[in-house]
C-alpha positions in Angstrom: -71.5 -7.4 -2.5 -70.8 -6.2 -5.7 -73.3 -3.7 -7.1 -74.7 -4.6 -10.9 -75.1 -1.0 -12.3 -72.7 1.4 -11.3 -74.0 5.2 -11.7 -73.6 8.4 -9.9 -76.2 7.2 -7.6 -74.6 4.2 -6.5 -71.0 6.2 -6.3 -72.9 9.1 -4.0 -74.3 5.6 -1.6 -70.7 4.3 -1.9 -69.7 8.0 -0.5 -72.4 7.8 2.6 -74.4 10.8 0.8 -78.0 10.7 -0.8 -78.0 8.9 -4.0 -80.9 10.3 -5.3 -81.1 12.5 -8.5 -82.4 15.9 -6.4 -79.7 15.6 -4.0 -77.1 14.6 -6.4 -78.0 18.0 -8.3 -78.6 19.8 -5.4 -74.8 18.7 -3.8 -73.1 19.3 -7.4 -75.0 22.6 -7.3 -74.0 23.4 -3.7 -70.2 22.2 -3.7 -69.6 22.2 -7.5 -67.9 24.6 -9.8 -64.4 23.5 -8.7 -61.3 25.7 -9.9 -59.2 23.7 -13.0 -56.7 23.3 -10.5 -58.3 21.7 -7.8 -58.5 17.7 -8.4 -62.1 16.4 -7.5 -60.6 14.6 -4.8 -58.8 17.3 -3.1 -61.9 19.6 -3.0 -62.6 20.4 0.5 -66.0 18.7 1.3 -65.0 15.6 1.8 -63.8 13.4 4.5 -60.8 11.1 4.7 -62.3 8.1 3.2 -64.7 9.9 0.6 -61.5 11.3 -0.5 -59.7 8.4 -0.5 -62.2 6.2 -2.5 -62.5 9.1 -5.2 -58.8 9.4 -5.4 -57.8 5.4 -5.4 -60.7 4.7 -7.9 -59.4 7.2 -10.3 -55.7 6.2 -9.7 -56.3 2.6 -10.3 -58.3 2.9 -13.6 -61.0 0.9 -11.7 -64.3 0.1 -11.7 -65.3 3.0 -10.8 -63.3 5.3 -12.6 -66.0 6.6 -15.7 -68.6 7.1 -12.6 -65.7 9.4 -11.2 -64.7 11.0 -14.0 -68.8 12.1 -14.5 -68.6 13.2 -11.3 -65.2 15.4 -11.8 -66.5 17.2 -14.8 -69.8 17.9 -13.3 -68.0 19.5 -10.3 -66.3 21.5 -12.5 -68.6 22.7 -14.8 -69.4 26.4 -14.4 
């Protein structure tokens, strides 16, 4: 089924995590501030297949890549 409106809530239910805004906040603020050198999908909290829809996503230019790329710079903000 594809999903209409891709956001950072639909990526976060695509990952198997809460999709709504307090937990999306409250996961960036818990797991966020990456290092520059650390690519989103290499950062240690997730699994094989969260990292490996992040990673593929952004690689391919798909879809999903603008959700992604959101989702990269708000992990990295500090």
């Amino acid at each position: 089924m594809e999903l209409p409106n891709k956001d950072l809530g639909t990526l976060f239910e695509q990952l198997g995590l809460a999709s709504d805004p307090a937990s999306i906040d409250a996961f960036i603020g818990k797991h966020g501030r990456l290092p520059e050198d650390v690519r989103l999908a290499d950062a240690p909290v997730w699994n094989e297949s969260q990292r490996a829809l992040l990673r593929d996503e952004w690689v391919e230019d798909a879809e999903w890549a603008p959700i992604v790329d959101e989702l990269n710079v708000r992990m990295h903000q500090h």
